[in-house]
N, C-alpha and C positions, 0 to 999 in steps of 0.2 A: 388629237390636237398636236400640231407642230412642235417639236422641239422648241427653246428658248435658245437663242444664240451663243448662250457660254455653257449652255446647261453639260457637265462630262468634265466643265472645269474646279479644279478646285484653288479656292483662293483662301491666305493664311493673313489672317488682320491681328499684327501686333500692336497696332495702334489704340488710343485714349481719345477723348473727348468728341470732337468734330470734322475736322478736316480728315484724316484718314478714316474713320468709320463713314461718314459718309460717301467718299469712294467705294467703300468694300457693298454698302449698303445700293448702291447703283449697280456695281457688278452683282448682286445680290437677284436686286431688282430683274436681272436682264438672265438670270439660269445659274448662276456660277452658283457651286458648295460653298458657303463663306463661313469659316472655322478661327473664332477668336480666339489667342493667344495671350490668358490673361494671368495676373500675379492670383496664387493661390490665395495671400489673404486681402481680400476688398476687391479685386479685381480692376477694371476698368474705372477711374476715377468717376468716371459721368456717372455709375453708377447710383452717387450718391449725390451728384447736381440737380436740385431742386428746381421746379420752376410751378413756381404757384401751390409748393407746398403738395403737388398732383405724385404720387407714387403707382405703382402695381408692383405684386408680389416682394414688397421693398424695395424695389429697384425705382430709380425714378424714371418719370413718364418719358422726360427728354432721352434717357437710354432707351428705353423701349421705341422710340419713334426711331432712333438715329440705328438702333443695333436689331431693329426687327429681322427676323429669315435670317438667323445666325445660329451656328453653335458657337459651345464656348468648351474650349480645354484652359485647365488654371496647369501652369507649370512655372517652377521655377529656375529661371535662365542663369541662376548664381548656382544650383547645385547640377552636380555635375552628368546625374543618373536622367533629370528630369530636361536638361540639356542636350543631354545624346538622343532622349527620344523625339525631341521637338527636331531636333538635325533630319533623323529616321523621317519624319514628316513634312522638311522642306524636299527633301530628297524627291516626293513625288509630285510635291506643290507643284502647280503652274503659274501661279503670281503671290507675291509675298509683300506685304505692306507695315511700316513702321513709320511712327514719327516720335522715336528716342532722337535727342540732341545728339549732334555732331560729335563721333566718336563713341560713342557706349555700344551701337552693336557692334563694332570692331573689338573692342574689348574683350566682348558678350563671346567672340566668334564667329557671331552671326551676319558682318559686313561682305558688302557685296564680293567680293573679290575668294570668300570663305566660301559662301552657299554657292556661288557658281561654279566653284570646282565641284560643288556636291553635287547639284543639277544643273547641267551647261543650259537647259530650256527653261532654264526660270525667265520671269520678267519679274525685278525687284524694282518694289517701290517705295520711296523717300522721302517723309515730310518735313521739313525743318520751319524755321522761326525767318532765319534771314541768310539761308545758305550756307556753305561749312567754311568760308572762306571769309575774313572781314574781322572787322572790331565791333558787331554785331551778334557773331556766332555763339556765343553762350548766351544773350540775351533771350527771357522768358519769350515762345512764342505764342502770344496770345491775342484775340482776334482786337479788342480795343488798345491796346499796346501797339499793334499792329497799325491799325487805321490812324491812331495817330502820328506813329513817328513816318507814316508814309504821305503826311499831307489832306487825308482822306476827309480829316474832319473838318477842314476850309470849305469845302463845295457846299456841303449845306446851312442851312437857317438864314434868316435876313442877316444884311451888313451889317445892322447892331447887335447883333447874338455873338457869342462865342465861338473856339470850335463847337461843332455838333454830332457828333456819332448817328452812323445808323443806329436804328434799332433793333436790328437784329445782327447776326454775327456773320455780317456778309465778306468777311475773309477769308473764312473755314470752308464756307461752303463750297464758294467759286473756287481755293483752292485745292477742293477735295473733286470737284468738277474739271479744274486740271489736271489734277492726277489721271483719272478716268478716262480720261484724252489720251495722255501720254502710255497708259497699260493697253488700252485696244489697239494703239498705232504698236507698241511694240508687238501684241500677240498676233495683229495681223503678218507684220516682218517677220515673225517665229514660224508663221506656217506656209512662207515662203524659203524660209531659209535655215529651218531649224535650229536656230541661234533666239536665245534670250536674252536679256540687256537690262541696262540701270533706268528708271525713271527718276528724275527728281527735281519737286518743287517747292516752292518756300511759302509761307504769307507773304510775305513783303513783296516779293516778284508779283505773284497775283493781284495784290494790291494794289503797285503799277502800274500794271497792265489793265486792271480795270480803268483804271483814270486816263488810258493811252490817247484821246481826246483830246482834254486839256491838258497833258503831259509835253504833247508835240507841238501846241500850239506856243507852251510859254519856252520851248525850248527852241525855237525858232524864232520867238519875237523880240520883246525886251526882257524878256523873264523878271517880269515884277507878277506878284501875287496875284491872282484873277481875282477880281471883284467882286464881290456877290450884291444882287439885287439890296435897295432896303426894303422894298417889297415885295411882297408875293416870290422871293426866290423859287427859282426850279433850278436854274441851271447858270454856271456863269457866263457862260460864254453865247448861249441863244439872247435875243432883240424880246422887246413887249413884242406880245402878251405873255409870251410860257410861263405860267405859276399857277397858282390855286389861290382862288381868291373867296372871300367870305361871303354868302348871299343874306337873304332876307331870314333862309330858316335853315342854312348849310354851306356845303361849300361846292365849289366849282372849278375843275382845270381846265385851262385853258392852252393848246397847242400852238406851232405854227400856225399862225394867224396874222393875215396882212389888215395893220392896224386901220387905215382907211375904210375896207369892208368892215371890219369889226364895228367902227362907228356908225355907220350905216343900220346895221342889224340890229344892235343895240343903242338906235336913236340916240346915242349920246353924242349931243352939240359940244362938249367940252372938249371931244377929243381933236375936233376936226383944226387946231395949228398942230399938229403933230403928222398931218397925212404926207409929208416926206419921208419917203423910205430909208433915207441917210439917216435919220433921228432916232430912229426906232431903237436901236442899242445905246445909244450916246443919252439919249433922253429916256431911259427906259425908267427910269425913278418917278421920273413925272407922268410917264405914262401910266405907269401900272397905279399909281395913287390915283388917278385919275377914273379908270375902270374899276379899282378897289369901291370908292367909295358910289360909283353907278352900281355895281351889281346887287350893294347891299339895298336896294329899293327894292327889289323881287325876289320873289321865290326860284330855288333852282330849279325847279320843273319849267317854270314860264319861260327862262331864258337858255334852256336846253331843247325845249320847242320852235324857240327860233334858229336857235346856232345851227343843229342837227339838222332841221329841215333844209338850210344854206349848205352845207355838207362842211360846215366847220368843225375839227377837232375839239372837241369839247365832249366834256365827261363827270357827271357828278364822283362827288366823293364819297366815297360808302363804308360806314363802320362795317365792321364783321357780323353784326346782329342784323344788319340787313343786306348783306352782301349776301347768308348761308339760307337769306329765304326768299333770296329772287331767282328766277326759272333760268336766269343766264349760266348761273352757280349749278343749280341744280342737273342742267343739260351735260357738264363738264365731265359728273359721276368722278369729283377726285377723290371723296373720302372713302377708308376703308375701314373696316372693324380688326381689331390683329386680337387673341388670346393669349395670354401667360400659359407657361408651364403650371401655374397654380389654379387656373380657370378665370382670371378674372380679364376682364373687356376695358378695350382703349379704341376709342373712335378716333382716327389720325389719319395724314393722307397718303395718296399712294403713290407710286412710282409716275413722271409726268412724261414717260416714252409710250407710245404705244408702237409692236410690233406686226407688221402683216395686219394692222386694223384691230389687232389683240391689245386690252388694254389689261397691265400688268398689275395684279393684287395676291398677296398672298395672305390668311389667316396670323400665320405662325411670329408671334411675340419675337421678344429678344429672350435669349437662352439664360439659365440659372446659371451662375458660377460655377464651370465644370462639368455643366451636366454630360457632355461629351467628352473628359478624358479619357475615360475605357476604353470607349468605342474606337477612337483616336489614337492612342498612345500604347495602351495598355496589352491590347488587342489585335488581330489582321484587321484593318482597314473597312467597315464596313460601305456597304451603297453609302449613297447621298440620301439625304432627308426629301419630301416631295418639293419638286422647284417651283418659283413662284408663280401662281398661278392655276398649279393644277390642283 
């Protein structure tokens, strides 16, 4: 079987929580060694972030999903023996990831302008909160902190809700999927020019930049607040129908859709003062109440037999208990089984690249606190553990 595209690399994750583990966890994903850098006592905080009360081998699940296909060396970067050996180990590293606040691996040593005299081919990588510059820069960075002080939480729920948060922690992620951008572009430049280089991004920039949509729009127009739907919100700035509307026995989204045919399809006579294309954003409140309370007459199967057949955008909404047992799901093959160092099992999902038509899984958990510093520090440098996959 083929190499994996980074496999020969090794990469050093000083990083906690989400955003930086989930980068190292993508280079992971993709061949790289990825050797965590943690405090000797507790280690990585996530270690001990609960979610649904789900643990393996004490660690919690969310670490094992987020630090699977990882070792782990514990060293302490305040003392000075366990600090020279982690040096010993940037020295050969090929990319190196933290997200310490602005200043502390300067401190530590460990800032870029240090390790790079120690290895001119490193590519270092940088997570911060909201950039090292600003009246921001010490501010916790944290994904709801985050989403909201960057406007995030306006986009959703109806005009009479509050803000609204995602429900998942989609700052960390996308900006841990920035990173991973910015480390391949540099390692590509490395093997063109044998020079290594700084990566660095923040929550809050990825933040923005998610929103770069309606970011440019109000910064071009009148820059007043975009509006959100009072119903059926999807999006501020799309015309009826886009939202998800309530049916007889579920729910239904609804896409781009020109409101005329819509009425059409779904026989609704109420719609039809509204078949001006000019109204359809200006009147979209009336609209959507309008469609809201037609589609709660039927079942979403009957009116996804209509729409679908017209080749309308439209898509039931599917909890998870019946998302993981229809053949759509099941044809994807995302989930994987991963093992603790202790034996025990976590069904979770897997890497979503596939390479060469290879789709990427590997058994191997996330690693115990330390179980790697011998090998790592203590020791000559052993191979790499099997890369993902094989």
């Amino acid at each position: 079987m083929a190499e994996l595209p980074l496999s020969g690399l090794l990469v050093l994750d000083f990083s906690q929580f989400l955003a930086g583990p989930s980068c190292a966890l993508r280079l992971a994903d993709l061949g790289a060694d990825v050797v965590k850098v943690e405090r000797p006592q507790g280690g990585d905080l996530c270690r001990q972030l609960y979610v649904a009360d789900l643990a393996l081998d004490g660690d919690s699940a969310l670490f094992h999903t987020i630090n699977r296909n990882k070792r782990s060396v514990a060293a302490d970067l305040k003392d000075p023996a366990d600090l020279e050996a982690v040096k010993r180990l940037v020295a050969r590293a090929d990319v190196m990831i933290h997200n310490f606040r602005p200043g502390v691996m300067e401190r530590l040593g460990l800032g870029f302008d240090a390790v790079a005299a120690l290895n001119p081919r490193l590519v270092y990588g940088a997570v911060s909160g909201y950039g090292d510059e600003g009246p921001w820069r010490d501010k916790p960075g944290q994904d709801l902190l985050v989403q909201s002080l960057s406007g995030f939480v306006w986009l959703s729920g109806n005009a009479d809700q509050g803000p609204t948060p995602a429900g998942v922690s989609v700052t960390d992620i996308l900006t841990g999927a920035h990173l991973a951008q910015g480390i391949l572009a540099a390692l590509v430049r490395r093997g063109v020019t044998g020079r290594g280089g700084r990566v660095d991004v923040s929550l809050m920039e990825s933040a923005l930049d998610m929103q770069f949509e309606q970011l440019t729009t109000f910064l071009n127009t009148d820059r007043a607040q975009p509006r959100r739907s009072a119903v059926a919100h999807a999006n501020v700035h799309i015309a009826a129908p886009y939202g998800v509307y309530q049916t007889a026995d579920g729910y239904l989204a609804l896409a781009m859709t020109p409101v005329d045919r819509l009425a059409e399809l779904l026989d609704c006579a109420a719609l039809e003062p509204f078949r001006d294309r000019s109204t359809w954003f200006i009147e979209r409140d009336a609209i959507k109440a309008v469609i809201a309370d037609h589609l709660m007459t039927r079942p979403t199967a009957d009116w996804l037999a209509v729409l679908e057949a017209a080749g309308v955008w439209a898509a039931e909404v599917m909890t998870w208990p019946r998302l993981v047992e229809h053949d759509a799901f099941k044809a994807l093959d995302v989930t994987q089984l991963i093992e603790s160092a202790g034996g025990g099992t976590l069904l979770t999902t897997r890497c979503p690249i596939r390479i060469d038509g290879r789709i990427l899984t590997s058994p191997r958990g996330a690693p115990r606190l330390g179980a790697d510093t011998a090998a790592m520090l203590e020791e000559p440098m052993l191979d790499g553990n099997a890369r993902v996959g094989e």
